[in-house]
C-alpha positions as a printed NumPy array, in Angstrom:
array([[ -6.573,  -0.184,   7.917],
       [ -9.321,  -2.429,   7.303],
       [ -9.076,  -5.825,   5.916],
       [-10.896,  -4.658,   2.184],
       [ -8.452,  -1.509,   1.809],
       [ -5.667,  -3.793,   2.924],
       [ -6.817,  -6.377,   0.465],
       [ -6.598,  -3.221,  -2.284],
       [ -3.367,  -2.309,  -1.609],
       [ -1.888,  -5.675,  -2.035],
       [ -3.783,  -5.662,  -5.47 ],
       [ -2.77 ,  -2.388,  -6.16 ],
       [  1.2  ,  -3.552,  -6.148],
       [  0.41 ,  -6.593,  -7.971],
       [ -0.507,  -4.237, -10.904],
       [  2.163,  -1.774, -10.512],
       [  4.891,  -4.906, -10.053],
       [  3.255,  -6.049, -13.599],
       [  2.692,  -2.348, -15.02 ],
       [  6.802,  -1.909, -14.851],
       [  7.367,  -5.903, -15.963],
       [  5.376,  -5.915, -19.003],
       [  7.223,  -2.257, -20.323],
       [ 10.5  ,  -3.081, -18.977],
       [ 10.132,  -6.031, -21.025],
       [ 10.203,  -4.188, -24.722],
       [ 13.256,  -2.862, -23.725],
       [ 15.836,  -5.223, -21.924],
       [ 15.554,  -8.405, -19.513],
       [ 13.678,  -8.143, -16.571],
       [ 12.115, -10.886, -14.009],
       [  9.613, -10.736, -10.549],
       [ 10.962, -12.337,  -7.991],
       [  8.356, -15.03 ,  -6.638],
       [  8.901, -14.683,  -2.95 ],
       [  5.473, -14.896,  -0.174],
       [  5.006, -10.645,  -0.632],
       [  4.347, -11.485,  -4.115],
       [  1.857, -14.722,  -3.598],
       [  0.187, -12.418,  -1.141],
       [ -0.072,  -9.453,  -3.974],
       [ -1.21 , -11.889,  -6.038],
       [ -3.876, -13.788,  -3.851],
       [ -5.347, -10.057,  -3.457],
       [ -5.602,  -9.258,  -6.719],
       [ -7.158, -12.155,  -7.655],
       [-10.19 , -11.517,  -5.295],
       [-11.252,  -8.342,  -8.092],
       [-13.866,  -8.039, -10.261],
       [-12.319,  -7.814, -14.029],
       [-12.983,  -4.484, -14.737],
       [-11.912,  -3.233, -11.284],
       [ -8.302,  -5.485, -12.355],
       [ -8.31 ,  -3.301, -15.686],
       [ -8.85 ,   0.054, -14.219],
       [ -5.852,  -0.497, -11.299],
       [ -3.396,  -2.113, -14.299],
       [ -4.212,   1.418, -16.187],
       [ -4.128,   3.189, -13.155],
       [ -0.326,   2.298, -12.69 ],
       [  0.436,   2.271, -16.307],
       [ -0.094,   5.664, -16.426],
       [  3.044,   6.291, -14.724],
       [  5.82 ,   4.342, -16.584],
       [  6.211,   7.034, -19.784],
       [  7.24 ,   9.67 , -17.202],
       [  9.151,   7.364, -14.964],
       [ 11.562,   6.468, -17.742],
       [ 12.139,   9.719, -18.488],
       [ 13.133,  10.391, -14.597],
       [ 14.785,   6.566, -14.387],
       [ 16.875,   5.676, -17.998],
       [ 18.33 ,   3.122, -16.419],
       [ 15.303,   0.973, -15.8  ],
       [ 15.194,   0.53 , -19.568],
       [ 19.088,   0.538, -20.388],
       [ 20.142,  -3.15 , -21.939],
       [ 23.293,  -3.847, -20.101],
       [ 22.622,  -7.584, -21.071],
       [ 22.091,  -8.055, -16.903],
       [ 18.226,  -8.653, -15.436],
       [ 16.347,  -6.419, -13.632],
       [ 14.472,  -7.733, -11.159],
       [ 11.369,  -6.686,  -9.474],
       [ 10.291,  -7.446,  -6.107],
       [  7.649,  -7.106,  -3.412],
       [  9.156,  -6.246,  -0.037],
       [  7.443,  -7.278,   3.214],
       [  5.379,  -4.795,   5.515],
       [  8.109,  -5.626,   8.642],
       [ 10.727,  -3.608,   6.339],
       [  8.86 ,  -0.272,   7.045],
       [  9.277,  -1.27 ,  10.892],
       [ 12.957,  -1.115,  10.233],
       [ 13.283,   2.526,   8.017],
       [ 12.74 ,   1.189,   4.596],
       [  8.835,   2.317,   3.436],
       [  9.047,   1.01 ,   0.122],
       [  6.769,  -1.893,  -1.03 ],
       [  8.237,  -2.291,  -4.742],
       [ 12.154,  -2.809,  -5.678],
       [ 13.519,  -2.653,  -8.873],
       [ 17.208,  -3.844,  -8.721],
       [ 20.081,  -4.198, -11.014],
       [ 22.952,  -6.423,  -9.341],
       [ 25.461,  -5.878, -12.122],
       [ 25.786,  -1.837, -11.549],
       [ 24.26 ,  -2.023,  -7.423],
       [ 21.616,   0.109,  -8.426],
       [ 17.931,  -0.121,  -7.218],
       [ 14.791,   2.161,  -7.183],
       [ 11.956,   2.043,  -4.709],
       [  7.981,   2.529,  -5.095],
       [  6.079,   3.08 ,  -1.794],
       [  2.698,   2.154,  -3.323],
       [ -0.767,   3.59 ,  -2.241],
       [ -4.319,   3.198,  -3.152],
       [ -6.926,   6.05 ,  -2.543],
       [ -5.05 ,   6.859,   0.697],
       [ -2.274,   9.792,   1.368],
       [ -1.368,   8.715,   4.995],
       [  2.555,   7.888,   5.66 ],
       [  2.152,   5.896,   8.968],
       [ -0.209,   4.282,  11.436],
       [  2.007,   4.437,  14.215],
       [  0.513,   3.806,  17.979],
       [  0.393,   4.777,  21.215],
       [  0.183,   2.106,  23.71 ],
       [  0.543,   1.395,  27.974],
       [  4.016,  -0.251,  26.885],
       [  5.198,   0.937,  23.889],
       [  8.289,   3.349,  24.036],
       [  7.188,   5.888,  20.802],
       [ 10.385,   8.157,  21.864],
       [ 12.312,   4.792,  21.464],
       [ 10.974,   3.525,  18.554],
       [ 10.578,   6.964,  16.68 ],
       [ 14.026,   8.726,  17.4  ],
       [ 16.037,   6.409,  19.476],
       [ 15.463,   8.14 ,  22.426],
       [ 13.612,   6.336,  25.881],
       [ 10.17 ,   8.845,  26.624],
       [ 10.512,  10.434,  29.881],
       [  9.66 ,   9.806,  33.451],
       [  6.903,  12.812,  32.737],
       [  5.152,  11.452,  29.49 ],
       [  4.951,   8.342,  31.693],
       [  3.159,   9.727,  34.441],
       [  0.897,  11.631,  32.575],
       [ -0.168,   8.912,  30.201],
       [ -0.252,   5.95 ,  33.07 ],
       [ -3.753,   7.157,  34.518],
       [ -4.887,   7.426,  30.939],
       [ -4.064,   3.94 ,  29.994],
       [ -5.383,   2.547,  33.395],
       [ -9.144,   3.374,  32.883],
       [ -9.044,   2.03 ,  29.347],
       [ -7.286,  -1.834,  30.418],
       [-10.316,  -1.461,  33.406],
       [-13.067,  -0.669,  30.49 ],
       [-11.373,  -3.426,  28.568],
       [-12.262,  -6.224,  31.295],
       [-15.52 ,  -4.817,  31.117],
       [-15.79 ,  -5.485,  27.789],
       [-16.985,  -1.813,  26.928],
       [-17.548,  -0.349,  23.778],
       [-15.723,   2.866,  22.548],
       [-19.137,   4.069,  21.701],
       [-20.072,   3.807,  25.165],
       [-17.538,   5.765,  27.052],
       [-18.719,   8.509,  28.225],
       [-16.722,  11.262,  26.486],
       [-13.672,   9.15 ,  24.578],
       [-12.318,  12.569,  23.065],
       [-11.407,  15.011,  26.501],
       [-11.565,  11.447,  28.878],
       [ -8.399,   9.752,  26.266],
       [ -7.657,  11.956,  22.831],
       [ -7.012,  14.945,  24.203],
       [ -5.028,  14.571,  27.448],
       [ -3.002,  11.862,  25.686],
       [ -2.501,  14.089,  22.377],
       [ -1.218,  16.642,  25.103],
       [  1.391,  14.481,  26.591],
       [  2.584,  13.645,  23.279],
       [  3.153,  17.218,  22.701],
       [  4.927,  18.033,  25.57 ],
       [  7.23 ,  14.843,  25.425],
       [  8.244,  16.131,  21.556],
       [  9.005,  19.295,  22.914],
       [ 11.285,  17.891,  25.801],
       [ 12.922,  15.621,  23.659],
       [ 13.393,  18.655,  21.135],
       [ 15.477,  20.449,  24.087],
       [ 17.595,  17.428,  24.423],
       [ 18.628,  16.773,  20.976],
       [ 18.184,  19.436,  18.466],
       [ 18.34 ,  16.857,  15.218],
       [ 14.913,  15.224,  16.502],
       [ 12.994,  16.972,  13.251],
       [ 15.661,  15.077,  10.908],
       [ 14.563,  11.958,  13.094],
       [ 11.144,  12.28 ,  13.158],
       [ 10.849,  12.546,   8.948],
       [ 13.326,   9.915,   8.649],
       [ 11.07 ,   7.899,  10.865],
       [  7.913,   8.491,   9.192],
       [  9.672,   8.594,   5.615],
       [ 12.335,   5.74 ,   5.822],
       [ 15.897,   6.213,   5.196],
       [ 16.02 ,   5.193,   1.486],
       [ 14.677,   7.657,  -1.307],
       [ 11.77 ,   6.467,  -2.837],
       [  9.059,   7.116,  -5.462],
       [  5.281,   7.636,  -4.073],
       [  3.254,   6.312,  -6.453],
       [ -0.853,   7.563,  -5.336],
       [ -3.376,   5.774,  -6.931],
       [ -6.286,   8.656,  -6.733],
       [ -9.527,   6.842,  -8.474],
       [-12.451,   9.277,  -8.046],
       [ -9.879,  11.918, -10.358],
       [ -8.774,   9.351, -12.804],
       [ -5.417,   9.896, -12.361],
       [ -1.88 ,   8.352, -10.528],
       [  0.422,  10.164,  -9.031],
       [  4.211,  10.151,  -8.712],
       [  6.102,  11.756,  -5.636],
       [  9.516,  12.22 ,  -5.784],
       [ 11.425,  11.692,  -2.467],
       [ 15.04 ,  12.251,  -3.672],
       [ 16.486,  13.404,   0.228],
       [ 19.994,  11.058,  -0.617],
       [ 20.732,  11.568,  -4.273],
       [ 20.08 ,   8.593,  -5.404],
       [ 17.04 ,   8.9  ,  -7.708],
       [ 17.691,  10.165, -11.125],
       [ 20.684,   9.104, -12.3  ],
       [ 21.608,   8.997, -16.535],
       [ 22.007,   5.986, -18.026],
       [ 25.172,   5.01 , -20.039],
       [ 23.19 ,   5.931, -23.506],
       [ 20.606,   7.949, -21.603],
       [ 20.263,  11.213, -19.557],
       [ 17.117,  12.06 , -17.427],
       [ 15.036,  13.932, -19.205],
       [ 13.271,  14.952, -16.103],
       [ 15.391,  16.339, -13.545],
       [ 14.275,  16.475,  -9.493],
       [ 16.414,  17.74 ,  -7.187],
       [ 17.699,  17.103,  -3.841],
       [ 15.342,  17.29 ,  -0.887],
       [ 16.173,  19.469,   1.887],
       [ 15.313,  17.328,   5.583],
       [ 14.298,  19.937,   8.275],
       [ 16.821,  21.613,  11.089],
       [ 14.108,  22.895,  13.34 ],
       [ 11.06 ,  22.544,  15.026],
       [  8.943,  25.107,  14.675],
       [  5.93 ,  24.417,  16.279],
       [  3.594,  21.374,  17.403],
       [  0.399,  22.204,  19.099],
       [ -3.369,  20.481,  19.521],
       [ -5.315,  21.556,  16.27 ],
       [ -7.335,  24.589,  17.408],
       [-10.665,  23.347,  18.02 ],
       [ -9.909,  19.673,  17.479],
       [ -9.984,  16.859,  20.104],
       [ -7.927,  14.583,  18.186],
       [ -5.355,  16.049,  15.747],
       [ -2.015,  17.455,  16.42 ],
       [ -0.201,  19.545,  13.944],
       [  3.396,  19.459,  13.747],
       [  5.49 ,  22.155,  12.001],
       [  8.949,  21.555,  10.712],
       [ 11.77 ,  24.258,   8.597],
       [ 12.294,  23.829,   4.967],
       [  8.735,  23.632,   4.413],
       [  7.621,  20.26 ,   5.993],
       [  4.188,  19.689,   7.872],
       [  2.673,  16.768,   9.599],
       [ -1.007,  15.368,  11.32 ],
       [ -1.311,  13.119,  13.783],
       [ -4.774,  12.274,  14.172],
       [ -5.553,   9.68 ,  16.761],
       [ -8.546,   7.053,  16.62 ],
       [ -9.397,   3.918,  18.341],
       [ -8.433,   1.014,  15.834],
       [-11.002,  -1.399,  17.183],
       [-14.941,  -1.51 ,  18.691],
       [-13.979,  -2.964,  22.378],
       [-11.948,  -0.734,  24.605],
       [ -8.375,  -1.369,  24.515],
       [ -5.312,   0.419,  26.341],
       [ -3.891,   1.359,  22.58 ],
       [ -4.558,   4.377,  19.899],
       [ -3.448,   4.408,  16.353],
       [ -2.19 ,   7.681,  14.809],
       [ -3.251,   8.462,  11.189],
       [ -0.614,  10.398,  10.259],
       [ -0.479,  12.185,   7.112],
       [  1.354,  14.878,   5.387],
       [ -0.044,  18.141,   4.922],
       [  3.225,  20.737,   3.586],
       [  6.116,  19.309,   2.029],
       [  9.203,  21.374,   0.313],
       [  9.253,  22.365,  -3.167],
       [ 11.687,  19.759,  -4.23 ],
       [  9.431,  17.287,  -3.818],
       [  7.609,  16.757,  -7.   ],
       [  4.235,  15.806,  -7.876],
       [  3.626,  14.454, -11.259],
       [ -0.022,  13.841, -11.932],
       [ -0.244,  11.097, -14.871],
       [ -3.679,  10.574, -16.418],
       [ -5.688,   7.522, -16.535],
       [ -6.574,   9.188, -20.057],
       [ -3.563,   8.857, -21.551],
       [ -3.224,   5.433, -21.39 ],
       [ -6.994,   4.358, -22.588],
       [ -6.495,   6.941, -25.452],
       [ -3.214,   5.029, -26.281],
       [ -4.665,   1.055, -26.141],
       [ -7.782,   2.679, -28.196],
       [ -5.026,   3.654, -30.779],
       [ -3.814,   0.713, -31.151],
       [ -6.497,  -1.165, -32.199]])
């Protein structure tokens, strides 16, 4: 990710940390915790123009009516604080993907946003000469064979990166790197799939995080925000002592099988992997940087989920025709 869409991302949670403050607010006490992720949030968002600040604040207001109708308990007075909070990147490293808590220490309850602006992708996971995906993915060491087919690989790109040479100027980066390292990555997922047959339930709760979690999408070029609902433990969605949900999700399904994973017909550089209960993935792999270097990032992404995950699209629209009410 480069350092400007980094730099909107950070902004991006700065104004949906505030969005949820300033409604929370009208309704019981509720405090940000200060901590570095939140300096950081707010050193980004302080590098926008004004009217780019206004359009991500309404941009993440437009999902807090239908939030509290999915989550009564962010507005129930219990005479307790909420708190809000920033978490740091390093927590997605260690299963948790959400950027934005919202926590109520009285009842242990808490909610989590994973936060993204103008991009869909779920990971940017690499492949490396020493880094153990199989390991750090599903808890289980790559093989001897994924080894030996990806050593060669990552042996001419550490001698083109003494040489100081350009991915541009490799002579064919796609079928030289992409492809036969794409291809061991296959066939290692499909060993490893022999071995142990809950790898698919690994490999979402590796790309997904172990906690449920809200998506909240920031789309700009459509004017609206949307709101995924991850809800694979139960614990989104739960009534309020005055309150019930007035929007019910249920229960996500994780998948049991692995149905297929295969190069992308006619593609040097994506791999599509196919999962039960309705779940699909991408893994398209690109060269994160202009000199050579023995490492790949994945932009992975996606592309089927099952119907109980919901997608709420919420309208810029409604919330400018709402201030423009109020004047």
């Amino acid at each position: 990710m480069s350092d400007k869409s980094n730099n909107q991302g950070r902004a991006f949670e700065f104004a949906c940390l505030n969005a949820l403050k300033d409604s929370i607010k009208k309704y019981r006490n509720v405090k940000i915790v200060e901590n570095s992720c939140y300096q950081a949030s707010l050193n980004a968002w302080n590098t926008l123009l004004e009217t780019t600040k206004s359009l991500y604040y309404i941009s993440a207001k437009s999902i807090i009516s239908t939030l509290f109708q999915l989550e009564p308990l962010l507005i129930e007075d219990d005479n307790d604080i909420l708190k809000l909070m920033i978490q740091p990147d390093s927590m997605g490293e260690l299963g948790d993907v959400r950027d934005i808590l919202a926590i109520r220490n009285n009842i242990k309850w808490e909610i989590g946003f994973s936060v993204k602006h103008n991009h869909l992708a779920v990971k940017h996971s690499r492949l490396s000469k020493n880094l153990d995906f199989g390991e750090r993915w599903y808890g289980i060491n790559c093989s001897e064979n994924y080894w030996n087919d990806v050593s060669k690989i990552f042996e001419y790109l550490e001698k083109e990166k003494n040489n100081k040479t350009l991915w541009r100027e490799l002579p064919d980066k796609e079928l030289d790197v992409y492809v036969p390292l794409l291809n061991a990555f296959v066939e290692e997922i499909k060993r490893t799939y022999k071995k142990d047959e809950n790898l698919p339930k690994k490999m979402v709760e590796y790309l997904l995080g172990t906690y449920d979690f809200y998506k909240v999408i920031s789309i700009d070029k459509d004017q609206l925000t949307q709101l995924q609902t991850f809800n694979m433990k139960g614990t989104l969605n739960k009534n309020s002592k005055k309150q019930k949900v007035q929007i019910t999700i249920p229960v996500v399904n994780l998948p049991t099988r692995l149905v297929n994973i295969e190069l992308k017909p006619g593609s040097t550089n994506k791999v599509e992997l196919y999962l039960d209960n309705g779940w699909q993935f991408s893994f398209r792999i690109h060269n994160a940087s202009t000199i050579v270097e023995p490492s790949l990032k994945f932009d992975i992404q996606i592309e089927g989920m099952p119907t109980s995950i919901m997608s709420i699209n919420c309208l810029w629209a409604n919330v400018m025709l709402d201030k423009n009410n109020k004047k």
